[in-house]
C-alpha positions as YAML, in Angstrom:
chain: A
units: angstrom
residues:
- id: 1
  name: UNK
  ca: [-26.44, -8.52, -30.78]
- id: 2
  name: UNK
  ca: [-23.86, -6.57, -32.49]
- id: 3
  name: UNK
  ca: [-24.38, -3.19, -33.20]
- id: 4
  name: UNK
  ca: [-23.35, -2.56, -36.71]
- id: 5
  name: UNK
  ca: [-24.36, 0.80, -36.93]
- id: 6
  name: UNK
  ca: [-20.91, 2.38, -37.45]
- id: 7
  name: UNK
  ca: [-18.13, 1.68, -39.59]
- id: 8
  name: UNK
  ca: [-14.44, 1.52, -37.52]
- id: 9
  name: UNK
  ca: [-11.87, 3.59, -38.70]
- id: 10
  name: UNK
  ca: [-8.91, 2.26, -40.65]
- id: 11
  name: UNK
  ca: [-6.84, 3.08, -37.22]
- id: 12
  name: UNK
  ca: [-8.43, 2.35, -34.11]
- id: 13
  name: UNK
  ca: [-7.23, 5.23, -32.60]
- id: 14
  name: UNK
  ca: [-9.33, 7.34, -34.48]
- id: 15
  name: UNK
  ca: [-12.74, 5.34, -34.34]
- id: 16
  name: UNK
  ca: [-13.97, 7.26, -31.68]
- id: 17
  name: UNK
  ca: [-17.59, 4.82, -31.58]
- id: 18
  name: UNK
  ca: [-14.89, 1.62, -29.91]
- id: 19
  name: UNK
  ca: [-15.26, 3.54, -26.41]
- id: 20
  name: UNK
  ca: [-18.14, 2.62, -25.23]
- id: 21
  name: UNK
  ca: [-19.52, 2.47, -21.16]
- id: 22
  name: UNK
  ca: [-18.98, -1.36, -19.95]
- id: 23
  name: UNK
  ca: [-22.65, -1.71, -19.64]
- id: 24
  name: UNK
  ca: [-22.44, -1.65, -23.39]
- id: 25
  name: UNK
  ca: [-19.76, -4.65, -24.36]
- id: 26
  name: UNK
  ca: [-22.08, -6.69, -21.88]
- id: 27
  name: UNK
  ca: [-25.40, -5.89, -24.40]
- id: 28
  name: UNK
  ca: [-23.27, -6.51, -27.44]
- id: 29
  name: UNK
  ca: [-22.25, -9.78, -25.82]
- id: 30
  name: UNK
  ca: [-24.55, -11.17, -23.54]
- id: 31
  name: UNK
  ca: [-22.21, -14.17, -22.61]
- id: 32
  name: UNK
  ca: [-20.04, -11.40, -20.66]
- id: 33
  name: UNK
  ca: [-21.75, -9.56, -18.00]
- id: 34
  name: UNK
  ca: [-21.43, -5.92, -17.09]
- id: 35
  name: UNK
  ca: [-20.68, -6.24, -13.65]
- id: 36
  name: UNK
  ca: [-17.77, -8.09, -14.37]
- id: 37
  name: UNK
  ca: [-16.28, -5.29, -17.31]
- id: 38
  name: UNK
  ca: [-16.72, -2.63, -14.19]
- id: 39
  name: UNK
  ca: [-14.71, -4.96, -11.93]
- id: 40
  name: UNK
  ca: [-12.18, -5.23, -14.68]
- id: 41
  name: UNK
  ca: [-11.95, -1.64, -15.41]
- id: 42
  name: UNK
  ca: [-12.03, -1.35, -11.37]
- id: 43
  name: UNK
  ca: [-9.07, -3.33, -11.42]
- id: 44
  name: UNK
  ca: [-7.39, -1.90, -14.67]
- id: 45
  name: UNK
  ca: [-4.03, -0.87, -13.11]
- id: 46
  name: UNK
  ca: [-3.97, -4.24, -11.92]
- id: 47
  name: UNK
  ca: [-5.02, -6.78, -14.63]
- id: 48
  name: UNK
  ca: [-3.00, -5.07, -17.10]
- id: 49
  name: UNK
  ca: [-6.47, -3.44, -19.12]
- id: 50
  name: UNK
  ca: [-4.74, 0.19, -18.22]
- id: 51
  name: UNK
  ca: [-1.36, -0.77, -19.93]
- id: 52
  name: UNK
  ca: [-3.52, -2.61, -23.23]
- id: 53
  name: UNK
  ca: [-4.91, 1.38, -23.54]
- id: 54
  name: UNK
  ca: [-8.58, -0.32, -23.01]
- id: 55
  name: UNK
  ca: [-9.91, 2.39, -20.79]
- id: 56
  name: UNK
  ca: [-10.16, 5.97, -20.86]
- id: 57
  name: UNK
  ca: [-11.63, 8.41, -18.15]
- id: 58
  name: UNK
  ca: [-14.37, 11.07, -19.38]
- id: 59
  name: UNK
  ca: [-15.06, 13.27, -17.47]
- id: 60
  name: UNK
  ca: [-16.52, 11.25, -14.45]
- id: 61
  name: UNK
  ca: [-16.88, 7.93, -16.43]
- id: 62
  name: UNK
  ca: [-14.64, 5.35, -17.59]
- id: 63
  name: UNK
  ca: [-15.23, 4.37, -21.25]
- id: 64
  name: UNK
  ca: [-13.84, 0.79, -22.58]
- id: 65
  name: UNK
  ca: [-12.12, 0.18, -25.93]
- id: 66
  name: UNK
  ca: [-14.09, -2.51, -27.91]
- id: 67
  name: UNK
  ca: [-11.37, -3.69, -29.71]
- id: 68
  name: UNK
  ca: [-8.87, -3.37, -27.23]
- id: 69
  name: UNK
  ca: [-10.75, -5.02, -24.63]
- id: 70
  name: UNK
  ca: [-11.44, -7.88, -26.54]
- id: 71
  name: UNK
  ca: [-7.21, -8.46, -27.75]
- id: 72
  name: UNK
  ca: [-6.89, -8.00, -23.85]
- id: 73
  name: UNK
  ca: [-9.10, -10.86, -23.17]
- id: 74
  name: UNK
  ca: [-8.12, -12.92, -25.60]
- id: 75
  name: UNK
  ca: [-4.92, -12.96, -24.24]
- id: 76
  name: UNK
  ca: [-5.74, -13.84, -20.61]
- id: 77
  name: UNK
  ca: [-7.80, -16.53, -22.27]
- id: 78
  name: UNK
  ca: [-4.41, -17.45, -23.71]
- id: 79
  name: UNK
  ca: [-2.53, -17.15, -20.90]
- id: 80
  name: UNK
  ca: [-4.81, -18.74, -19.00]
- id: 81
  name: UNK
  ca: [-5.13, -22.12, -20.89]
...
């Protein structure tokens, strides 16, 4: 169920509706679950999600990059294979 509701930005920089709480990328894609985003944005200095830009802190909460965190997984899918 993609939400379709906003229109990104020619620069994803400026589309400020790709951060979005991990619970969030889990209801857009239900074959990804939420508790494993949080682990990944647990582990972000680790996995390499903090160096891909993918998360940002607000205020207490961490918000994840749509678009980011999806190039990021592609390529650990990559890498993986």
């Amino acid at each position: 169920m993609t939400n379709t509701n906003h229109v990104l930005a020619k620069n994803e920089d400026e589309d400020l509706t790709a951060w979005v709480p991990a619970s969030e990328i889990a209801q857009e894609n239900p074959h990804i679950r939420a508790k494993k985003v949080e682990y990944d944005v647990r582990q972000r200095k680790h996995n390499g999600l903090e160096k891909a830009g993918a998360v940002l802190k607000f205020g207490k909460r961490y918000l994840v990059h749509r678009i980011r965190y999806a190039r990021w997984l592609a390529q650990r899918a990559r890498g993986a294979a």
